[in-house]
C-alpha positions as CSV (number, residue, x, y, z in Angstrom):
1,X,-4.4,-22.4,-15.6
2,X,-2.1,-23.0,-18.9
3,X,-2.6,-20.7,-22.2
4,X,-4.5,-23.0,-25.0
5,X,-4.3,-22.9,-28.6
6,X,-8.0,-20.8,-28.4
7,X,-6.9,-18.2,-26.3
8,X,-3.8,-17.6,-28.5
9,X,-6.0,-17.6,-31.6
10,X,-8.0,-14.8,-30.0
11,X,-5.3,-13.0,-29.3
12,X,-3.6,-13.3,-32.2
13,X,-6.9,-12.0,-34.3
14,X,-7.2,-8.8,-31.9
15,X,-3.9,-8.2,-32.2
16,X,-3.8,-8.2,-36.2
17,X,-7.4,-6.6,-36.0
18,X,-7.0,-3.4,-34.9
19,X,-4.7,-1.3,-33.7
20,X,-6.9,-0.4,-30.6
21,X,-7.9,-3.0,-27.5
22,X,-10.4,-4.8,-28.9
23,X,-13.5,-5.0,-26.2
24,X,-13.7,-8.8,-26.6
25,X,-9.8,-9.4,-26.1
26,X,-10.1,-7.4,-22.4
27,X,-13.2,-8.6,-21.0
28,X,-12.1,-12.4,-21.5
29,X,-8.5,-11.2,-20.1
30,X,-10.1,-9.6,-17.3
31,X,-12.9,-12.4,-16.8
32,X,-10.4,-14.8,-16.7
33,X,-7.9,-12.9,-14.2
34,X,-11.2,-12.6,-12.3
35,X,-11.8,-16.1,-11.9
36,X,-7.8,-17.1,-11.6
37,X,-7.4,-14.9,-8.6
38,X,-10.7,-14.7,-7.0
39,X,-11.3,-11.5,-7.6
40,X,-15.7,-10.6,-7.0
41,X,-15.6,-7.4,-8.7
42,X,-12.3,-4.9,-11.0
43,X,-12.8,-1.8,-13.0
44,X,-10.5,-1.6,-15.9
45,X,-9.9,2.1,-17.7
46,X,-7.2,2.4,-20.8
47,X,-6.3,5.9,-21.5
48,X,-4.6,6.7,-25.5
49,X,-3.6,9.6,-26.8
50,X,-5.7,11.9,-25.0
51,X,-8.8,9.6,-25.0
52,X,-10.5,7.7,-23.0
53,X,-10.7,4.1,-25.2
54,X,-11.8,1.6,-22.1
55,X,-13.8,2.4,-18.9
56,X,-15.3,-0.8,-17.8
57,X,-16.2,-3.0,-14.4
58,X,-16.4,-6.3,-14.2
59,X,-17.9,-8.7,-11.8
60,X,-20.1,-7.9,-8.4
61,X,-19.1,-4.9,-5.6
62,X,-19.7,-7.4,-3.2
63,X,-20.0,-10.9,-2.5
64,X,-23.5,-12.2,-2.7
65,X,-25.1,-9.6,-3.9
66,X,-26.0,-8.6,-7.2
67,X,-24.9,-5.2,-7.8
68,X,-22.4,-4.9,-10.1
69,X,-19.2,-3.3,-10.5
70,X,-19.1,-0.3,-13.2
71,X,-16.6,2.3,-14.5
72,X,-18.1,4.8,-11.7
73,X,-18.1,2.5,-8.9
74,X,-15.4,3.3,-5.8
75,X,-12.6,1.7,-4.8
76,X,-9.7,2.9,-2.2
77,X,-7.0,3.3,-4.1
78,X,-4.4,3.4,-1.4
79,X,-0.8,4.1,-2.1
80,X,-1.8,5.5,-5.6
81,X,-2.7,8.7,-3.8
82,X,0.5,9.7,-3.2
83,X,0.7,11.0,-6.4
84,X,-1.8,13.6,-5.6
85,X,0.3,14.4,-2.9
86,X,3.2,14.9,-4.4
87,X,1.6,17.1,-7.1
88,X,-0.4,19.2,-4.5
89,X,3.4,20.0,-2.9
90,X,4.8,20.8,-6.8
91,X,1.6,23.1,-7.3
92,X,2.9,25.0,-4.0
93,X,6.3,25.0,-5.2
94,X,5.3,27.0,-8.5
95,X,3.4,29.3,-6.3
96,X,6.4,30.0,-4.2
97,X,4.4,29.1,-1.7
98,X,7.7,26.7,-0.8
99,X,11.0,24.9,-2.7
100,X,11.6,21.5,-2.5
101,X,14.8,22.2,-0.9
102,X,13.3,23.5,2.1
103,X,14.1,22.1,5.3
104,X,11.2,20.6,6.7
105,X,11.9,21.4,9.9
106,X,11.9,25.0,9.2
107,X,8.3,24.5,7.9
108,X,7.3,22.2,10.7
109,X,9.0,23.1,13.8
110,X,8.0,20.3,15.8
111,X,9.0,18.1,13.3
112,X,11.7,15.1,14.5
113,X,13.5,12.3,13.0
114,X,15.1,10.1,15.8
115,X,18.5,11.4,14.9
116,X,19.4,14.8,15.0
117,X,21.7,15.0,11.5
118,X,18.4,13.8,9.7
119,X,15.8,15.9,11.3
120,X,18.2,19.1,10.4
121,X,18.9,18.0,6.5
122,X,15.4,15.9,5.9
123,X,13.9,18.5,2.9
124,X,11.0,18.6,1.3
125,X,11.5,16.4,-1.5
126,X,13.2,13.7,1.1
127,X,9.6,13.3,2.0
128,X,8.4,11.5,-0.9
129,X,10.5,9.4,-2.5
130,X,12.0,6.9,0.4
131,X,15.5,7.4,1.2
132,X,15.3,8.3,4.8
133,X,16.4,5.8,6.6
134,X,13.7,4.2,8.2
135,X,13.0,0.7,7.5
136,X,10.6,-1.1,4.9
137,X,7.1,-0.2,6.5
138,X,8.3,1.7,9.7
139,X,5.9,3.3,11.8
140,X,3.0,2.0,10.1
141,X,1.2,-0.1,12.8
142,X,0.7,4.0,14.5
143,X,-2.0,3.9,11.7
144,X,-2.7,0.2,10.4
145,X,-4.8,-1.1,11.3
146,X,-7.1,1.7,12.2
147,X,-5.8,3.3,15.2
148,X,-7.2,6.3,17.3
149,X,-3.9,8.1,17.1
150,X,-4.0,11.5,15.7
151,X,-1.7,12.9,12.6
152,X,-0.5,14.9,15.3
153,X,0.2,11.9,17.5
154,X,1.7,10.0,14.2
155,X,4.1,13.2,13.9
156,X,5.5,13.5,17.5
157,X,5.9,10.1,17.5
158,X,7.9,9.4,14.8
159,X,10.9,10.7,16.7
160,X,10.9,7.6,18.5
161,X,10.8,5.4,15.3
162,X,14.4,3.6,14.4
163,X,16.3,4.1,10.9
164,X,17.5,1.3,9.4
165,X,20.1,2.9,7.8
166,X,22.0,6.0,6.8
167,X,20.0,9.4,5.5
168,X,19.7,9.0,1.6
169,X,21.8,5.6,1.6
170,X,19.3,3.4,0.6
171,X,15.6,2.9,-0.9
172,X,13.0,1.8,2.0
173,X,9.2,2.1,1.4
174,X,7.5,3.9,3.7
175,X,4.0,5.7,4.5
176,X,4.8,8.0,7.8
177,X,6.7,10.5,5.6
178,X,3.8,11.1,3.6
179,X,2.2,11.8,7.0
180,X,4.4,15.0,7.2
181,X,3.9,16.0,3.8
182,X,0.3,16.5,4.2
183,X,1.0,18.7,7.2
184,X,3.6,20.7,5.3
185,X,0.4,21.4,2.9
186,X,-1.6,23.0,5.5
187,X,1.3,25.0,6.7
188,X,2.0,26.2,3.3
189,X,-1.3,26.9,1.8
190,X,-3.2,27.1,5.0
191,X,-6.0,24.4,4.0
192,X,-5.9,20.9,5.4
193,X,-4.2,18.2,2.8
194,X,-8.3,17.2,2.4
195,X,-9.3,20.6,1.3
196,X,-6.6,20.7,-1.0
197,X,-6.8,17.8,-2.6
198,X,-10.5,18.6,-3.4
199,X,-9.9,22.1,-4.8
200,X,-7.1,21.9,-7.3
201,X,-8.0,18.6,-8.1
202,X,-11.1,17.1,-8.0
203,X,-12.9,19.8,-9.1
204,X,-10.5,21.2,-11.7
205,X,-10.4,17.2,-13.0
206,X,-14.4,17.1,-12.8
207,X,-13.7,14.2,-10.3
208,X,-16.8,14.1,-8.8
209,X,-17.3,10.8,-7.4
210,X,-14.1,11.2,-5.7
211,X,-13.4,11.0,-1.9
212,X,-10.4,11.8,0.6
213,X,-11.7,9.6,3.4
214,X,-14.0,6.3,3.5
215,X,-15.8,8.4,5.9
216,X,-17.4,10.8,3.3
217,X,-19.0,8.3,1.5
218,X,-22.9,7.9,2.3
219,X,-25.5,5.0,2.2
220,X,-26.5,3.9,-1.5
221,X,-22.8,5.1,-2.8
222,X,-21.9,2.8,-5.9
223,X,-18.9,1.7,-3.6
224,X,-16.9,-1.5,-3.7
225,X,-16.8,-3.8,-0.4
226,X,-12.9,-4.9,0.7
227,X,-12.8,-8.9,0.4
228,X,-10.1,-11.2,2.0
229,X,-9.2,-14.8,2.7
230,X,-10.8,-15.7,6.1
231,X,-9.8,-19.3,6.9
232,X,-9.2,-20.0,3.2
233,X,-12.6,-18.4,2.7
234,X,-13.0,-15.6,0.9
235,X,-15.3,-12.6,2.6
236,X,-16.7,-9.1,2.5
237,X,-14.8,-6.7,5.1
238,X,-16.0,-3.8,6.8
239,X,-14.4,-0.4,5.6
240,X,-11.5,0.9,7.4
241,X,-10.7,4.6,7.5
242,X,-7.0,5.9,7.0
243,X,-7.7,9.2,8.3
244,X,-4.7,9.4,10.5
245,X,-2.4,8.7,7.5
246,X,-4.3,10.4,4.4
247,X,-1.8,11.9,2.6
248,X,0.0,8.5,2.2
249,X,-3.2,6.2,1.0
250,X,-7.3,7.5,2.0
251,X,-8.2,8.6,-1.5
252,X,-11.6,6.9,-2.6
253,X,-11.9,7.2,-6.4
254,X,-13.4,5.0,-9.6
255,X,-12.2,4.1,-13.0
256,X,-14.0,6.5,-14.7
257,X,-12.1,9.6,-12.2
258,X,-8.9,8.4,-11.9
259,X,-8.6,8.2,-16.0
260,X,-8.7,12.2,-15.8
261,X,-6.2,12.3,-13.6
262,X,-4.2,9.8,-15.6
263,X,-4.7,11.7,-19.1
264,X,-3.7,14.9,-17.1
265,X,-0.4,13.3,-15.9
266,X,0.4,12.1,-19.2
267,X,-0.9,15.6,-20.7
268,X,2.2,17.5,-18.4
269,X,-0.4,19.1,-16.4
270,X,-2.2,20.7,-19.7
271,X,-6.1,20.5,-19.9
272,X,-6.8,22.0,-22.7
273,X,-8.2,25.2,-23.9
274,X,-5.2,26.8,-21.8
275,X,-6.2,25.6,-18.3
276,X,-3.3,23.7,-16.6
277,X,-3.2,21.5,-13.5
278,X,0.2,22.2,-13.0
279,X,3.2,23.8,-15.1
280,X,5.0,21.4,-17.1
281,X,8.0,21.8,-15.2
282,X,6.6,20.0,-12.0
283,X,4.8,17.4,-13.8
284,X,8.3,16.5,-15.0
285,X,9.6,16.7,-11.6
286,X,7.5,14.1,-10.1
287,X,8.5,11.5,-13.0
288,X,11.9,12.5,-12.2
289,X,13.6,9.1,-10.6
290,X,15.6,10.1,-7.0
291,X,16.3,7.2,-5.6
292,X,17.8,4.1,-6.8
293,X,15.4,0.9,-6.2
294,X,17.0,-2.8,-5.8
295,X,16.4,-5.0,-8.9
296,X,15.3,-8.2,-8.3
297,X,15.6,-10.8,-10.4
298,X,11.5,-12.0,-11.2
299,X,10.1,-15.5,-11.3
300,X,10.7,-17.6,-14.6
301,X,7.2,-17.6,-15.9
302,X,7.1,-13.5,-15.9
303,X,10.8,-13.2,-17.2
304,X,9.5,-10.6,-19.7
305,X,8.5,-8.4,-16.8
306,X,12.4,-8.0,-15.9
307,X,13.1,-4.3,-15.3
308,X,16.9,-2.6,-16.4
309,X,15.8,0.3,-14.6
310,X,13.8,1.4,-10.8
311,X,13.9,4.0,-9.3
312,X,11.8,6.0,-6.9
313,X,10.4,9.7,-8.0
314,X,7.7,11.6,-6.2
315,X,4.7,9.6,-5.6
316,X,5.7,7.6,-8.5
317,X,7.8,4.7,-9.5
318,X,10.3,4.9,-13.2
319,X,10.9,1.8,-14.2
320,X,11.3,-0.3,-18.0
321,X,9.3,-2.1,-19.5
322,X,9.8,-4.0,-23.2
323,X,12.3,-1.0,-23.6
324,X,9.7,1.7,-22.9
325,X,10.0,4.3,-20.0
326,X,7.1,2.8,-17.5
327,X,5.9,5.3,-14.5
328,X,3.4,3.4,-12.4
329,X,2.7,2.9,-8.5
330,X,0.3,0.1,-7.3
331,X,-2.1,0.7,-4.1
332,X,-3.0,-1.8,-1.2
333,X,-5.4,-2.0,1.6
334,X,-7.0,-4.6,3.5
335,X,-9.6,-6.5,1.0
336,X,-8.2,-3.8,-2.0
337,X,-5.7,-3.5,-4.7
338,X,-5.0,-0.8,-7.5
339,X,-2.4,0.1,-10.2
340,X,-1.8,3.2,-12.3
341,X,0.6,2.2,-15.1
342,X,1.7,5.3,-17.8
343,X,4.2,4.4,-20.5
344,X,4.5,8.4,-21.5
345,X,6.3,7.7,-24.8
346,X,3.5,5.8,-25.7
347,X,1.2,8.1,-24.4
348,X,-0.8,5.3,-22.8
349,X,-2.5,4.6,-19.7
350,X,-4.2,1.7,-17.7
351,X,-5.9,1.5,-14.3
352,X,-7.0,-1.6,-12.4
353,X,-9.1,-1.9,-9.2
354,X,-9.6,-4.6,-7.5
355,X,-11.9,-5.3,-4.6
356,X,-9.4,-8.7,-3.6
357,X,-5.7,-8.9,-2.2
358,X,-4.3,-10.4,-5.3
359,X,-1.7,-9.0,-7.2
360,X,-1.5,-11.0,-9.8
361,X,-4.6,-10.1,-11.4
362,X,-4.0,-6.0,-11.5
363,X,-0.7,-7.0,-12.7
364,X,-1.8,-9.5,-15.0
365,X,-4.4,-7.0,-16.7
366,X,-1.6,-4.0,-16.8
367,X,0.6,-6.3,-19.1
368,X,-1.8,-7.7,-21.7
369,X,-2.8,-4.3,-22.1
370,X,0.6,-3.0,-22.5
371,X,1.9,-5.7,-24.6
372,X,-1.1,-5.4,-26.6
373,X,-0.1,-1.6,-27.5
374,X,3.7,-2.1,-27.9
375,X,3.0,-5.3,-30.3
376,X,4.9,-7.6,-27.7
377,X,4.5,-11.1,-28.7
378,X,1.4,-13.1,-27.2
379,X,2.1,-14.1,-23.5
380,X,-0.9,-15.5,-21.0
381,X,0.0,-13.2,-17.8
382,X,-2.9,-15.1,-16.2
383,X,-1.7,-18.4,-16.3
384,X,2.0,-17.3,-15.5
385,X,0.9,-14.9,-12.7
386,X,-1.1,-17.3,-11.4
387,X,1.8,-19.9,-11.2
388,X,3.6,-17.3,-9.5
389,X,1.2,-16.8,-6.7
390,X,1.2,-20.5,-6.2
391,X,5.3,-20.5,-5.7
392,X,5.1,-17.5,-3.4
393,X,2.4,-19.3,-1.5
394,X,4.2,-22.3,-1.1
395,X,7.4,-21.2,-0.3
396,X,5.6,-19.1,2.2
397,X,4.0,-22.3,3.8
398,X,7.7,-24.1,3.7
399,X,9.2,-21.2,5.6
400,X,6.6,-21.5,8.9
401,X,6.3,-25.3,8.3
402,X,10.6,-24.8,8.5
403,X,10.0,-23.1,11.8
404,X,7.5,-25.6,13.3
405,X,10.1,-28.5,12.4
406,X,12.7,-27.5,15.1
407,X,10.2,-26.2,17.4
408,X,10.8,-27.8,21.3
409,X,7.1,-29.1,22.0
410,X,8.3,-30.3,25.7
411,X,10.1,-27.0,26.5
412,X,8.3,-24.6,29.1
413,X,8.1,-20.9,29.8
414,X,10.2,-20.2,32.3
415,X,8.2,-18.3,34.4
416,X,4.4,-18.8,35.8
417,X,1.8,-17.2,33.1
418,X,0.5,-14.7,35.3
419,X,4.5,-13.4,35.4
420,X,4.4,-12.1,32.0
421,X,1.4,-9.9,32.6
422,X,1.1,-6.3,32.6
423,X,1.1,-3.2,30.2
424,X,4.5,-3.1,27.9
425,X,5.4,0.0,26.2
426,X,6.6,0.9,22.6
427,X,8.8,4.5,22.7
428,X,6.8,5.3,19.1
429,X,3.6,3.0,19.3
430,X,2.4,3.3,22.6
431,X,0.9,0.3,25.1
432,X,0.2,-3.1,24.7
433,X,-1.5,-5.2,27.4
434,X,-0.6,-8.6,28.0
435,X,-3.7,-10.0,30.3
436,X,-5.0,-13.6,31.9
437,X,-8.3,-14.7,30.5
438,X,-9.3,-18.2,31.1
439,X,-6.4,-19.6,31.8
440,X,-4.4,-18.6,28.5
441,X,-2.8,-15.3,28.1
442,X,-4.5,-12.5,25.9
443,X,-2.3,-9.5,24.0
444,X,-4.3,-6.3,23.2
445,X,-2.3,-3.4,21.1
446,X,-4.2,-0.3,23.1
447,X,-5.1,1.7,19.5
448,X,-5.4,-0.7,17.4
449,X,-9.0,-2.5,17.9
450,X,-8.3,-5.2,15.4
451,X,-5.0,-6.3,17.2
452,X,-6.8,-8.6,19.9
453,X,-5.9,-11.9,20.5
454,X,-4.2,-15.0,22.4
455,X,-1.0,-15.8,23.2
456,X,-0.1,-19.8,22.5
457,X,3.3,-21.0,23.9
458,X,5.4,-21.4,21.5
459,X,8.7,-22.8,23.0
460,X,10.6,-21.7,26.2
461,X,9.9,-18.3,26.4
462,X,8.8,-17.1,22.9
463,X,4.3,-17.0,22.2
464,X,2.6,-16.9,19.4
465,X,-0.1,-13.9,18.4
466,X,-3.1,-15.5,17.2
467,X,-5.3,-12.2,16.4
468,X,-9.3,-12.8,16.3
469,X,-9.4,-11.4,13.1
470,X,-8.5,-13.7,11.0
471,X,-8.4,-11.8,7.9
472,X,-5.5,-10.0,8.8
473,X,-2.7,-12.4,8.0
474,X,-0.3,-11.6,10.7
475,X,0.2,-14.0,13.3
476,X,3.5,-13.2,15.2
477,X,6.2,-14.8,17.2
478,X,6.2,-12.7,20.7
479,X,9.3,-13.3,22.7
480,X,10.0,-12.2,26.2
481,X,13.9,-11.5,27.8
482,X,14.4,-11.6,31.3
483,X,15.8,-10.0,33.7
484,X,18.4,-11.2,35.8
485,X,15.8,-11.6,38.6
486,X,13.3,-13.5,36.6
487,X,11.3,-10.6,35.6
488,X,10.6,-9.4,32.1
489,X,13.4,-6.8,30.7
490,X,11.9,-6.7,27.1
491,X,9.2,-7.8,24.6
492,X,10.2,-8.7,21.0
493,X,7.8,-8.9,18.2
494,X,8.3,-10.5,14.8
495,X,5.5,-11.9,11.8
496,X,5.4,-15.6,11.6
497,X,4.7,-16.0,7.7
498,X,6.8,-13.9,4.8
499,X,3.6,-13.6,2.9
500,X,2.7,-11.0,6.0
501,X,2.5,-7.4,4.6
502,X,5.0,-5.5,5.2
503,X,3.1,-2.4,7.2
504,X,2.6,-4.8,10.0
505,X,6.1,-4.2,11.2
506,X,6.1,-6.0,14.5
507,X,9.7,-6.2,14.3
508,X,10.6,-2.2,15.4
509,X,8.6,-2.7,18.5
510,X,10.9,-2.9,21.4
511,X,8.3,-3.1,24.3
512,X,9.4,-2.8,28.0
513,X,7.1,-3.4,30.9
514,X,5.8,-0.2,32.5
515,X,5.5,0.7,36.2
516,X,1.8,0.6,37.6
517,X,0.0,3.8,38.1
518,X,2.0,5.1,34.5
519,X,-0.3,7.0,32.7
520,X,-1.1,5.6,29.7
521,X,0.6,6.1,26.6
């Protein structure tokens, strides 16, 4: 997709118009992004200067069917519900219902890191912003897919989860911390993270469509289905609750709610006619930038998106943009994307939904708008977002087409298939069964329903994961070590494809065959 001399025209006009979004100007931006990326259905809201100037949706809620996406329809918003969570622990803090200083294993007794030194000094506010020590993703397959491990499970288990590196050395994104910081909610205010979050602020916000779980939605909810690529195909996708892991990503919101919260954020917790959602103070706080983030050079056709400046705050990322302070946070599930985008000097915000895994258009959206605001020159983020996707992809393919290259064809597992059989255990995860069925090997991750499938030889003694569900992008290598003896000493686990997301993170298994008549774990 290339910009054309008629799209620049347009833009041009709305930009010399007015100095609001002009209506026309989005919904061909959006259409277009729609279209470019896939993309059935994506509710757009623009917040400015205490107004409300866009809620809109576009396209259908689901594929096939007619009913259409508007600014009240649902969408899990994932990771953009750590922000709630990190306000609900500031709204404590003013009570002096805690500090952020606390230790949280003075709040949480039973509370462990898997070394000693970090489960004494973790605090409060080491819970949210991703300088722990454990790795990008770690922990996450205890929850993603859906699993039938409790929080509580999720909690004692993290003990057993590896750190990548030192306490507070480095930035690694991660999900199980926000685990703990819902349960440090209860224990402060005595009300589960759910309740909370409800309370002080749905209702205060007058966020009434808004959920905490996919479960609490009924039949005949104006609710989005998830889509995904299914064999190159795109499809609908059933709903997958996050129960287990709210705090860090289970908030089900729309447009049209999630532009109160936005205009509250950008307000500094003030609502008007003296009501406050939180003091001023906190709502600086969780803009407040803690830890350092990497800066990565970006592709050539979005240079402009080139940041000076990430860091990590609470629930939120501070970054540039176009020399304006930007605080933002994107979401993702399986079949959904969202971003929250503020530019506080500005006092601007935008939301995107999307009911697609695609990046590029949420991202695409965010930037028009913005450059639209700040008077940036013209740019078509479709077209260059696009060509982006298209790199990744196919540097992606290059990378497990790199690995098929050298593969041995004639080499053979060393031992009989029947030998590498049996029920293999994860110190943090739990079991995983490795079982004949019809002549092949099956591998079956025992609380994760999704993560079912067969094991193809790969080369000497390393498989392949092929998992029935297709939509979940995450075939893995699966390599067996032996023992002196012949028999199996350890499993290793790693994702085939560098387009995999980053929460399957196969790679901190370390799976050792367990004895029979073990209980299971």
């Amino acid at each position: 997709m290339q910009p054309n001399s008629a799209w620049l025209r347009r833009v041009l006009l709305a930009a010399m118009a007015t100095p609001l979004l002009a209506q026309a100007y989005l919904d061909e931006t959006v259409e277009r992004a729609r279209r470019a990326f896939n993309v059935p259905g994506i509710a757009v809201a623009v917040v400015k200067d205490g107004k409300v100037v866009v809620a809109k949706g576009y396209g259908v809620r689901k594929l096939g069917e007619p009913d259409p996406v508007t600014p009240r329809t649902l969408f899990g918003i994932a990771s953009n519900t750590k922000a709630f969570t990190a306000a609900a622990l500031a709204m404590l803090v003013e009570e002096g219902k805690l500090s952020w200083d606390d230790r949280v294993v003075d709040r949480l007794p039973g509370f462990q890191m898997s070394d000693p030194y970090v489960t004494r000094e973790m605090r409060i506010r080491d819970l949210l912003c991703h300088r722990s020590g454990l790795g990008l993703g770690a922990g996450d397959l205890m929850f993603f897919p859906a699993t039938d491990l409790s929080e509580t499970d999720i909690i004692y288990r993290l003990r057993f989860v590896p750190l990548a590196t030192s306490f507070r050395s480095e930035y690694a994104y991660d999900n199980i911390l926000y685990t703990v910081a819902g349960a440090v909610i209860r224990q402060a205010s005595g009300r589960s993270w759910a309740a909370f979050i409800q309370e002080r602020f749905f209702k205060p916000l007058a966020m009434g469509s808004s959920r905490t779980s996919i479960r609490d939605l009924h039949p005949g909810d104006d609710v989005v289905a998830p889509h995904a690529l299914v064999d190159a195909t795109l499809r609908p996708l059933a709903h997958e609750p996050l129960d287990n892991s709210a705090p860090a990503g289970a908030i089900v919101s729309s447009a049209e709610d999630l532009s109160k919260w936005v205009l509250a954020l950008l307000a500094k917790g003030d609502l008007g006619n003296g009501r406050r959602l939180l003091s001023e103070k906190q709502a600086k706080v969780l803009m407040t930038p803690l830890t350092l983030e990497p800066i990565a050079e970006p592709p050539t056709p979005i240079a402009e998106a080139k940041a000076n400046l990430a860091a990590y705050a609470m629930g939120l990322e501070v970054m540039d943009y176009r020399g304006q302070l930007k605080v933002s946070h994107i979401g993702g599930l399986q079949g959904m994307f969202s971003e929250v985008t503020m530019l506080p000097q500005q006092n601007l915000g935008v939301i995107v939904l999307t009911n697609q895994e695609s990046g590029g258009a949420f991202w695409a959206i965010t930037k028009t708008v913005l450059d639209h605001y700040l008077g940036a020159p013209p740019k078509d983020w479709v077209a260059s977002y696009l060509e982006v996707q298209n790199q990744r992809r196919a540097k992606a393919n290059e990378t497990v087409a790199q690995a098929a290259s050298v593969q041995n064809g004639k080499s053979s597992p060393s031992l009989p298939l029947l030998s590498y059989t049996g029920r293999y255990r994860d110190p943090w995860y739990g079991d995983v069964l490795i079982e004949p069925k019809d002549g092949q090997l099956t591998i079956r991750f025992t609380h994760s329903p999704a993560l079912v499938g067969t094991l193809e030889h790969w080369q000497y003694d390393t498989f392949v994961a092929r998992w029935r569900d297709r939509s979940l992008d995450a075939d893995a290598y699966v390599t067996f070590s032996l023992q002196p003896d012949g028999s199996v000493r350890q499993v290793r686990m790693e994702a085939i494809s560098p387009s995999t997301d980053f929460s399957f993170d196969f790679q901190d298994l370390v799976l050792s065959p367990v004895a029979a008549g073990v209980p299971a774990y």
